[in-house]
C-alpha positions as a LaTeX table, in Angstrom:
\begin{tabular}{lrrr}
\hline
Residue & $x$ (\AA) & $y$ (\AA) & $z$ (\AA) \\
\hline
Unk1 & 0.00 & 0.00 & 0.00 \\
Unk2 & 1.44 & 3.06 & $-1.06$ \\
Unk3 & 2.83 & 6.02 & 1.79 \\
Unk4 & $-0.17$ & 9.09 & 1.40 \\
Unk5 & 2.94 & 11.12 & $-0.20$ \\
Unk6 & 2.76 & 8.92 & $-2.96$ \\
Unk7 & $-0.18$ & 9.41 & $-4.15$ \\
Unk8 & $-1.04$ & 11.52 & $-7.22$ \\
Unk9 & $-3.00$ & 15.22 & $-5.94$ \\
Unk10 & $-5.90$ & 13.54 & $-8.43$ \\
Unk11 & $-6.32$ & 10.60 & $-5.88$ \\
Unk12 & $-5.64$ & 12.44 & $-2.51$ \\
Unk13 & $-8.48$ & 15.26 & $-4.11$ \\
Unk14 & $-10.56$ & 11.80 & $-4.45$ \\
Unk15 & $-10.23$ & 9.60 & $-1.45$ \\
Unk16 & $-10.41$ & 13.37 & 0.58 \\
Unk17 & $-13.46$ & 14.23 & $-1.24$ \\
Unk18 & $-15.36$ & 10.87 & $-0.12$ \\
Unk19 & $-14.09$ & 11.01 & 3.26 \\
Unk20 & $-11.60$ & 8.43 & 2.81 \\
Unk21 & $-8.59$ & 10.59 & 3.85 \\
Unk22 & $-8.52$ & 13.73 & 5.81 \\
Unk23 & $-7.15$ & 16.48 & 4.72 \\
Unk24 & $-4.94$ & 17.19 & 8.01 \\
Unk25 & $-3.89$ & 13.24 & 7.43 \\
Unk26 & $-2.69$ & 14.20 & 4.37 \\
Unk27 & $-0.87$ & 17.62 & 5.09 \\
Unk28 & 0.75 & 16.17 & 7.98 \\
Unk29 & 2.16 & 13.02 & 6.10 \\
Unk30 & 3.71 & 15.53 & 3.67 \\
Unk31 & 5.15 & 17.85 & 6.60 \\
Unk32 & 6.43 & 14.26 & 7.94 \\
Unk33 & 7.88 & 13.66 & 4.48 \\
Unk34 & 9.68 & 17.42 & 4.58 \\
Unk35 & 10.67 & 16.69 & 7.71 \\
Unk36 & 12.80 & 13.63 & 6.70 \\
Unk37 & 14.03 & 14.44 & 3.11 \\
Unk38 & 14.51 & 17.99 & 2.81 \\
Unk39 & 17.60 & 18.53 & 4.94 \\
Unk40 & 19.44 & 16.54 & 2.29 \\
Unk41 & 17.58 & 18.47 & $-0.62$ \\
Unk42 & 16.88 & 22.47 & $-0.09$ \\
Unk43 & 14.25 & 22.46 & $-1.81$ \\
Unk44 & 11.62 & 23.76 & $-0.13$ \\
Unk45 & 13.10 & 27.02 & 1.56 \\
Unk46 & 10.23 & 28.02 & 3.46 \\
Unk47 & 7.98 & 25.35 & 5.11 \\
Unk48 & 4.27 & 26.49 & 5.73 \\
Unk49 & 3.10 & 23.72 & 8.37 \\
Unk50 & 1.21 & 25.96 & 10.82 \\
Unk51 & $-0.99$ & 27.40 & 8.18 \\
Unk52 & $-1.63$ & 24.57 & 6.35 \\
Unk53 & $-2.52$ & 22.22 & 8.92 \\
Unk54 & $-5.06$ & 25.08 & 10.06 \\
Unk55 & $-6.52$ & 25.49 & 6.44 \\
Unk56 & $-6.28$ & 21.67 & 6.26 \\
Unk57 & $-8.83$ & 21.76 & 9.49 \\
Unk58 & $-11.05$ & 24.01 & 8.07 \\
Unk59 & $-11.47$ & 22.15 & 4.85 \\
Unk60 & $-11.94$ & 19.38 & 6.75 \\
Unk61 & $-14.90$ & 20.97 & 8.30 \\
Unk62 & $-16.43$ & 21.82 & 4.96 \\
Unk63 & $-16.23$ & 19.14 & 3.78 \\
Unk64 & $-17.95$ & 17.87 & 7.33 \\
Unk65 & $-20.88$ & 20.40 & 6.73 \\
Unk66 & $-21.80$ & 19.27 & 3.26 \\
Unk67 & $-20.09$ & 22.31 & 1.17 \\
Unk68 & $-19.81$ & 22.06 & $-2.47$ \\
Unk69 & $-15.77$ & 21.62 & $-2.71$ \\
Unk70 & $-13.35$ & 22.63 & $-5.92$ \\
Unk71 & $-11.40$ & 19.43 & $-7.33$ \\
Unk72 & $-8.59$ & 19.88 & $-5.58$ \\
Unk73 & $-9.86$ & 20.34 & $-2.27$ \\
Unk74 & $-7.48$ & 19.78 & 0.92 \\
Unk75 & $-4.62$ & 18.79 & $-1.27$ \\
Unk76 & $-1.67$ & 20.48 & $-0.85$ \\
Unk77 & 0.93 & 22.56 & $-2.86$ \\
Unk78 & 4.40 & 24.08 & $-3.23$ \\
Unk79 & 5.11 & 27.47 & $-4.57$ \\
Unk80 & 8.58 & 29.01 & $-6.31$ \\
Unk81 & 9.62 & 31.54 & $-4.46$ \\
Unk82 & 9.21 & 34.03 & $-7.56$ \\
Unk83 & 5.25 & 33.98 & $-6.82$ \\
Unk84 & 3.01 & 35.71 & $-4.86$ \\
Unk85 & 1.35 & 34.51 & $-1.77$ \\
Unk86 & $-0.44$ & 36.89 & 0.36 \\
Unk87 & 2.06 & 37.54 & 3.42 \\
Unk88 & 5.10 & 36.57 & 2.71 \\
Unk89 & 8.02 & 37.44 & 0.71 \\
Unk90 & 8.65 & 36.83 & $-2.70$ \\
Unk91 & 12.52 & 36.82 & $-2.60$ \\
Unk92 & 13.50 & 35.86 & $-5.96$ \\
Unk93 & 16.02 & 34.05 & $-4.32$ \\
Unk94 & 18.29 & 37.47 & $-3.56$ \\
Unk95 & 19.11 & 38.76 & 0.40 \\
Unk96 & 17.69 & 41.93 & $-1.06$ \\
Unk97 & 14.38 & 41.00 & $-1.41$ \\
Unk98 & 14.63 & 38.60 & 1.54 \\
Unk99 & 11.89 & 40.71 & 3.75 \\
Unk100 & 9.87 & 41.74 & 0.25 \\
Unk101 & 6.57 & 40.67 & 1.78 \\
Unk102 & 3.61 & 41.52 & $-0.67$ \\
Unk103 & $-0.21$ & 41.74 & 0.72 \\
Unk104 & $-1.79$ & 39.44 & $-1.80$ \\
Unk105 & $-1.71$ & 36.09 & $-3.68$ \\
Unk106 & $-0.80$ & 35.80 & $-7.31$ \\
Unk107 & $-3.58$ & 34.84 & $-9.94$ \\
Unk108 & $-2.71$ & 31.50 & $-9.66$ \\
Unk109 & $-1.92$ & 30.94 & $-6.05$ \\
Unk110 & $-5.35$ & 32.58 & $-6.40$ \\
Unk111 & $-6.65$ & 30.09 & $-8.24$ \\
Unk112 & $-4.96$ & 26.72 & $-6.47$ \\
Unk113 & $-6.85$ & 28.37 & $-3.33$ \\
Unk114 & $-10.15$ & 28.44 & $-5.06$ \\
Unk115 & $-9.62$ & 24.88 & $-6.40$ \\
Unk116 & $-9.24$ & 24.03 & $-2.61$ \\
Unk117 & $-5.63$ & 23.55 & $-2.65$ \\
Unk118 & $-3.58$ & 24.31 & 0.48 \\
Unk119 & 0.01 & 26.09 & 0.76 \\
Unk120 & 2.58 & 23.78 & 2.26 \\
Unk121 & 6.22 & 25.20 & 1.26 \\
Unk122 & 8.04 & 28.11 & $-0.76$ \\
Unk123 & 10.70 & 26.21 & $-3.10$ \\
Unk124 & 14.07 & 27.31 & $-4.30$ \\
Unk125 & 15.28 & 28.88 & $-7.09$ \\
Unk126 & 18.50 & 30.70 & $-8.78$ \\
Unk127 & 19.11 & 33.95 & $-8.45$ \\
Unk128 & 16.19 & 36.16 & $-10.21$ \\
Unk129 & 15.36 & 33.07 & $-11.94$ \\
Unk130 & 18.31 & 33.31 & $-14.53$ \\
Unk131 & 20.04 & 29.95 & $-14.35$ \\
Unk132 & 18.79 & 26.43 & $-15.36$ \\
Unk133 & 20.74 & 25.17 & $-12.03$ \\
Unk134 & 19.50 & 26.02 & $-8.98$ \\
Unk135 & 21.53 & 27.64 & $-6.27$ \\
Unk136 & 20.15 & 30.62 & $-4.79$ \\
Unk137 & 22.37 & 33.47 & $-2.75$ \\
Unk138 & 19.98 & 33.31 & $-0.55$ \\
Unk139 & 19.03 & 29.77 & 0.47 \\
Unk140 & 21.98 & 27.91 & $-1.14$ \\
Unk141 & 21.88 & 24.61 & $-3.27$ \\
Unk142 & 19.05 & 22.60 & $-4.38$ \\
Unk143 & 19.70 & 18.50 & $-5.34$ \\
Unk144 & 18.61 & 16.49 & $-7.28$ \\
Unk145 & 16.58 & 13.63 & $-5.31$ \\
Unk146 & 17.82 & 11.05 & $-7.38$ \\
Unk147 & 21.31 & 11.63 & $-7.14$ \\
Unk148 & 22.78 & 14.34 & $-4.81$ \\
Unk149 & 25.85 & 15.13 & $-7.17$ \\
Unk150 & 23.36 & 16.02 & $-9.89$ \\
Unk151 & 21.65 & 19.07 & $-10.82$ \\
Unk152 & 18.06 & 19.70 & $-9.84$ \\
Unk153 & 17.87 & 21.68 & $-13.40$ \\
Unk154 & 16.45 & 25.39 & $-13.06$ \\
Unk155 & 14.70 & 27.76 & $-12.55$ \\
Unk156 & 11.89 & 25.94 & $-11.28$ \\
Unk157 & 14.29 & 23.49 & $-10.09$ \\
Unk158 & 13.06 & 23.20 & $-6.01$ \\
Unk159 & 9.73 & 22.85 & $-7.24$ \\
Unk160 & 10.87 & 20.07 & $-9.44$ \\
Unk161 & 12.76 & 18.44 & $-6.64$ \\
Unk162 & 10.27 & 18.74 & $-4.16$ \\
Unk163 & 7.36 & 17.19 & $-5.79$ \\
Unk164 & 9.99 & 14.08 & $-6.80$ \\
Unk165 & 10.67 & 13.31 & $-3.52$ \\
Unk166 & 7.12 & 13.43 & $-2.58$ \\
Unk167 & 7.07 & 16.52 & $-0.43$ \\
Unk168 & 4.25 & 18.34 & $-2.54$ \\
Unk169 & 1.76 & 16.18 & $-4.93$ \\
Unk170 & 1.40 & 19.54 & $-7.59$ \\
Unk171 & 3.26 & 23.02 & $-7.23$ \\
Unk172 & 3.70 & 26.18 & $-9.13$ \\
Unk173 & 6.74 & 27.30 & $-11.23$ \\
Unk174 & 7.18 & 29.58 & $-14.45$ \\
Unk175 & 8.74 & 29.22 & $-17.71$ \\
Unk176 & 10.69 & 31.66 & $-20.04$ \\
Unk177 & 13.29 & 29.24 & $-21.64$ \\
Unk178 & 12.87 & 26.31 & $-20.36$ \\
Unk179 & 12.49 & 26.77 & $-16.31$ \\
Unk180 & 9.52 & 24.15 & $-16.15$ \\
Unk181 & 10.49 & 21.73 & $-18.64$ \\
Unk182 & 14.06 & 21.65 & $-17.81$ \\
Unk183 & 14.00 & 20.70 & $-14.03$ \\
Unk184 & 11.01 & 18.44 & $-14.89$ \\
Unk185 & 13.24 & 16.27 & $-16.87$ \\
Unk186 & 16.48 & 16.32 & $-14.85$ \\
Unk187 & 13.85 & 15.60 & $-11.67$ \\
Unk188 & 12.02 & 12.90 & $-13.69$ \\
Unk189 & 8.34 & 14.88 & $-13.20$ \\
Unk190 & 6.03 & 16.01 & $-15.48$ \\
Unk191 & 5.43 & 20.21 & $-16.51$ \\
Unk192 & 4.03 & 21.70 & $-18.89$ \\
Unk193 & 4.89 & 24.94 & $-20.50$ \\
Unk194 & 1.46 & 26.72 & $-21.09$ \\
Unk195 & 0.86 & 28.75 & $-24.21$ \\
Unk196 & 1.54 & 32.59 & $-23.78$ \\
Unk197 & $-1.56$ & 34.32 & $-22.37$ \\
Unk198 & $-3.28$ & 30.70 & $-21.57$ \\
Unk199 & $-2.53$ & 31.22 & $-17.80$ \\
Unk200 & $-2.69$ & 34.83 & $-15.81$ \\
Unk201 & 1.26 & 36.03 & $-14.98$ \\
Unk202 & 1.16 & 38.92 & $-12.36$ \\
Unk203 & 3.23 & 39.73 & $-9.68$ \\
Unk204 & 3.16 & 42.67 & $-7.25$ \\
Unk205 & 6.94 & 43.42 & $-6.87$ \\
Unk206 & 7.52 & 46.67 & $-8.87$ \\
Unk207 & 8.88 & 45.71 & $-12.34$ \\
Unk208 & 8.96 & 49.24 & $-14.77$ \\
Unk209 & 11.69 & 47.89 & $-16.34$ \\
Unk210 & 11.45 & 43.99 & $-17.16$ \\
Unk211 & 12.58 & 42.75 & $-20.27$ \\
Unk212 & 10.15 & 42.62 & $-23.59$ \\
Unk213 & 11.30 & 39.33 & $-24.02$ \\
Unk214 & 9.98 & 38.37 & $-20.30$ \\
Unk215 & 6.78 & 40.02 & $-20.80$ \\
Unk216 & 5.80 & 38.13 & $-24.00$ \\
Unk217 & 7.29 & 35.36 & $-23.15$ \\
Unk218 & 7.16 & 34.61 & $-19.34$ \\
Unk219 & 4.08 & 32.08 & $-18.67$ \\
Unk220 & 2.85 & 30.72 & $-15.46$ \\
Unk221 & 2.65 & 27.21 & $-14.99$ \\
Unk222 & 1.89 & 23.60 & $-12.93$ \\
Unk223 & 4.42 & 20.73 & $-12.33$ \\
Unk224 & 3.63 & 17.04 & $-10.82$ \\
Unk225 & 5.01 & 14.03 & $-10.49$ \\
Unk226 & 1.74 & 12.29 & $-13.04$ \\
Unk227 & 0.70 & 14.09 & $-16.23$ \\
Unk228 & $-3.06$ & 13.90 & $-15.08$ \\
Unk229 & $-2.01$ & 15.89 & $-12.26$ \\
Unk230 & $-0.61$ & 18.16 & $-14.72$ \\
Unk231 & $-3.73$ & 18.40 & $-16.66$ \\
Unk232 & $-6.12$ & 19.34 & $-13.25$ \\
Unk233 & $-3.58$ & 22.15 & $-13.09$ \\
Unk234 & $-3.79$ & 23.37 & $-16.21$ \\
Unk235 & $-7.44$ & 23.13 & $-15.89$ \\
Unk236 & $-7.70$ & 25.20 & $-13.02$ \\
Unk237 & $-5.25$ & 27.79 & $-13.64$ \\
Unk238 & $-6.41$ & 28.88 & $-16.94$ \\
Unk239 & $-8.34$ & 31.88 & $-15.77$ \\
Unk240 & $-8.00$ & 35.72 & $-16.49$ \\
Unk241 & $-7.46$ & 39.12 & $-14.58$ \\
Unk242 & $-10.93$ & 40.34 & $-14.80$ \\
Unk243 & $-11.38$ & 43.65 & $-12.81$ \\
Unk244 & $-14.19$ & 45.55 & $-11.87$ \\
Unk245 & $-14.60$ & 48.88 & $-14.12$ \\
Unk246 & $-14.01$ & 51.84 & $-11.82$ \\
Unk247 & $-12.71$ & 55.15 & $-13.45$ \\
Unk248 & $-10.31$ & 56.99 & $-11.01$ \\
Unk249 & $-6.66$ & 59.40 & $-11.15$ \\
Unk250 & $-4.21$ & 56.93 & $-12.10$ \\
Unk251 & $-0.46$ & 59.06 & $-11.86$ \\
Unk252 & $-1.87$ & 62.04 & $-13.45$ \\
Unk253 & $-4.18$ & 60.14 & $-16.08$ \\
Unk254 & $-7.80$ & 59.30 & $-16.08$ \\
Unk255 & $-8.47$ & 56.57 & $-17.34$ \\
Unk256 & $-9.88$ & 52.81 & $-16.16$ \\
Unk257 & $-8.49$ & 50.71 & $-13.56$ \\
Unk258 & $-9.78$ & 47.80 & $-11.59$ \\
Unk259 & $-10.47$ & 46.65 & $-7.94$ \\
Unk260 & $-8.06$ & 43.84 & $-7.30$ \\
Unk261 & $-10.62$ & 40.95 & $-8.34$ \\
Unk262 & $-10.03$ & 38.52 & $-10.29$ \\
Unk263 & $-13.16$ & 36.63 & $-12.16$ \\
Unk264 & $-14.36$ & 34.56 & $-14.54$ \\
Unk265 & $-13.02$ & 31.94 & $-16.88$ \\
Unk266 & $-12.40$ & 32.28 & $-20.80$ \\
Unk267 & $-15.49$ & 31.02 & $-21.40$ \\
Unk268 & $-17.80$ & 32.92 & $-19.21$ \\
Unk269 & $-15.93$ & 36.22 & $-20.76$ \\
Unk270 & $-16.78$ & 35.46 & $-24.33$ \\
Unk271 & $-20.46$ & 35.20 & $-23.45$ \\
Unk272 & $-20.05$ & 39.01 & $-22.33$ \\
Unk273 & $-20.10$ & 41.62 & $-25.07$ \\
Unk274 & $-16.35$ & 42.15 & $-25.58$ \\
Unk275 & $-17.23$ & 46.03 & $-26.09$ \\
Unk276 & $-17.82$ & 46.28 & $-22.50$ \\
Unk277 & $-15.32$ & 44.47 & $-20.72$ \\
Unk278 & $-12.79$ & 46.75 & $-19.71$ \\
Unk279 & $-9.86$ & 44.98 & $-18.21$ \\
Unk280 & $-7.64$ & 47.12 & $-16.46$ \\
Unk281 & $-5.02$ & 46.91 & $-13.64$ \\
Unk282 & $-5.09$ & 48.12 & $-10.28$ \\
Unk283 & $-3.03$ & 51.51 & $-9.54$ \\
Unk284 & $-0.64$ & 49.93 & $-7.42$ \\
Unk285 & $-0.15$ & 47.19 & $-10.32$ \\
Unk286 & 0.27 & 49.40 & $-12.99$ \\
Unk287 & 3.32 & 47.77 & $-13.95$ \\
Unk288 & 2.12 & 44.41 & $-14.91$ \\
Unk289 & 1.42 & 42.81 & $-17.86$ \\
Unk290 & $-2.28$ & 41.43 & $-18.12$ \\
Unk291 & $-2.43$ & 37.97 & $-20.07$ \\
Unk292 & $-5.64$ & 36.11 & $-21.01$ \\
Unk293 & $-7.68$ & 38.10 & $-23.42$ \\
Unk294 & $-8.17$ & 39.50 & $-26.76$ \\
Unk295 & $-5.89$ & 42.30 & $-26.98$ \\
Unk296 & $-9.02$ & 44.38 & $-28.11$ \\
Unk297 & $-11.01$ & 44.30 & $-24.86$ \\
Unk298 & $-7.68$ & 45.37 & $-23.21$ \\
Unk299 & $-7.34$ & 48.79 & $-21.55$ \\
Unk300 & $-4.46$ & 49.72 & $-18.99$ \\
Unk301 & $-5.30$ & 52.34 & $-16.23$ \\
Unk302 & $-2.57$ & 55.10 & $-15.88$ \\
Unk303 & $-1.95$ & 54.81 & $-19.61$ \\
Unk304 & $-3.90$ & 57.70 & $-20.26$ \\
Unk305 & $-7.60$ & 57.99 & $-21.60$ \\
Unk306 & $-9.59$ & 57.04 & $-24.51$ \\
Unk307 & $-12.71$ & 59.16 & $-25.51$ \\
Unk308 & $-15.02$ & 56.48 & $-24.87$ \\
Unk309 & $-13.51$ & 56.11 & $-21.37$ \\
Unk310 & $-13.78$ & 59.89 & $-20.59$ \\
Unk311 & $-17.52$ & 59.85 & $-21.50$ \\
Unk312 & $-18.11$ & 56.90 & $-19.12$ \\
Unk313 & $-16.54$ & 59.21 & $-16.66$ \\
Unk314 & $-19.00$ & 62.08 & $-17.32$ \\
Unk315 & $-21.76$ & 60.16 & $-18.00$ \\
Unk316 & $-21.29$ & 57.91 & $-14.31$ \\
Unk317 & $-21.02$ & 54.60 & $-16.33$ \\
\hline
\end{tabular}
């Protein structure tokens, strides 16, 4: 009989959802399983266990009360260090962004949540991302599970070697030239990189000045040690930056910006009249790059007005 840790997030999502398995039984055998591997590994650099064993008792107690649950309820996941979640810092794997704590989650820590997924661990990665081996300046080395003396591949490359050793069952990690789909094959997992604008990529860290390159190319995306696990992921993360319309200053400009929300799913857009679905970003997120839609129904607050805009602004709209 297989160890809990070794099960695929599919089946742990299953046997939780009928009551088979807890979902505290199955954090805690995956804090066990940090507990023992990842002093030989590094991979996960920041280890979550108080909050996840509390969110792991209060989707227990949904689940308890008869609530509708998303498909990957009380299963949890790791996240690269490079992505949002609410609280803590996004380091990048520098000392100078080692206290960079931002206020909320990224779209698709966002989106795990929503699915039901928990936050177990923050894993490693090089320097700003820009090496396909992983050794940070901050938290040092990552391994490769199946041989120490190898490389863990980058820049996803703790996520990678987490989820082989079977501390996380599905985790987060982003791609620009390989950083999914290389540590996935030097870890033996399975990744996926998405197609460009398939999967929201924000981040709250001011960035005026990344690369082109980066923002065309830079997607968001999930790793796991099964491809169907790979597949839930890419079925839940799929979903775009939809923000309320709200006219406002934006650094001199008027123009739209949004309220922090993020709704909907492709589909449920396209049954809106694209002519009225302003998608905008947030003042304090002016910098980022908004991914998911027809570049049409795309309108950036801060970046000045358009006339139909400043008529919505007289008219109250």
């Amino acid at each position: 009989m297989n160890e809990i840790w070794q099960l695929s997030a599919v089946e742990m999502a299953r046997r939780i959802a009928r009551r088979e398995l807890s979902s505290v039984e199955v954090v805690n055998a995956h804090l066990a399983r940090i507990d023992a591997v990842n002093p030989a590994l590094n991979a996960i650099v920041r280890v979550l266990a108080d909050e996840a064993r509390a969110a792991a008792a209060l989707a227990d107690g949904r689940l308890k009360a008869g609530e509708t649950v998303g498909p990957l309820h009380g299963v949890p996941f790791t996240v690269k260090e490079n992505i949002d979640v609410a609280g803590l810092p996004t380091t990048w794997g520098v000392p100078a962004l080692a206290q960079a704590v931002v206020p909320m989650d990224a779209p698709v820590v966002e989106r795990m949540r929503a699915a039901g997924a928990i936050p177990i661990g923050r894993t490693n990665l090089p320097d700003m991302g820009l090496r396909i081996h992983t050794f940070s300046s901050l938290h040092g080395l990552t391994r490769n599970p199946w041989n120490l003396d190898r490389t863990a591949g980058g820049s996803s490359g703790g996520e990678a070697a987490a989820l082989a050793s079977g501390m996380s069952p599905i985790g987060l990690g982003n791609d620009i030239g390989g950083s999914l789909r290389n540590p996935a094959s030097a870890c033996g997992i399975a990744s996926i990189r998405p197609s460009a604008g398939r999967v929201p990529d924000a981040g709250f860290l001011p960035r005026e000045d990344r690369l082109l390159a980066a923002q065309l190319m830079n997607v968001q995306g999930p790793m796991a040690r099964r491809v169907a696990d790979v597949r839930l992921g890419l079925r839940v993360l799929p979903l775009g930056l939809v923000q309320h319309r709200e006219v406002v200053q934006a650094r001199g400009h008027r123009g739209m910006v949004g309220t922090n929300r993020f709704l909907g799913d492709f589909e449920r857009l396209l049954g809106h009249d694209h002519r009225a679905v302003i998608l905008a970003l947030p003042v304090e997120r002016h910098h980022l790059v908004v991914q998911g839609f027809p570049l049409d129904t795309l309108r950036i607050g801060g970046c000045g007005s358009t006339k139909q805009e400043e008529e919505a602004q007289e008219d109250g709209r």
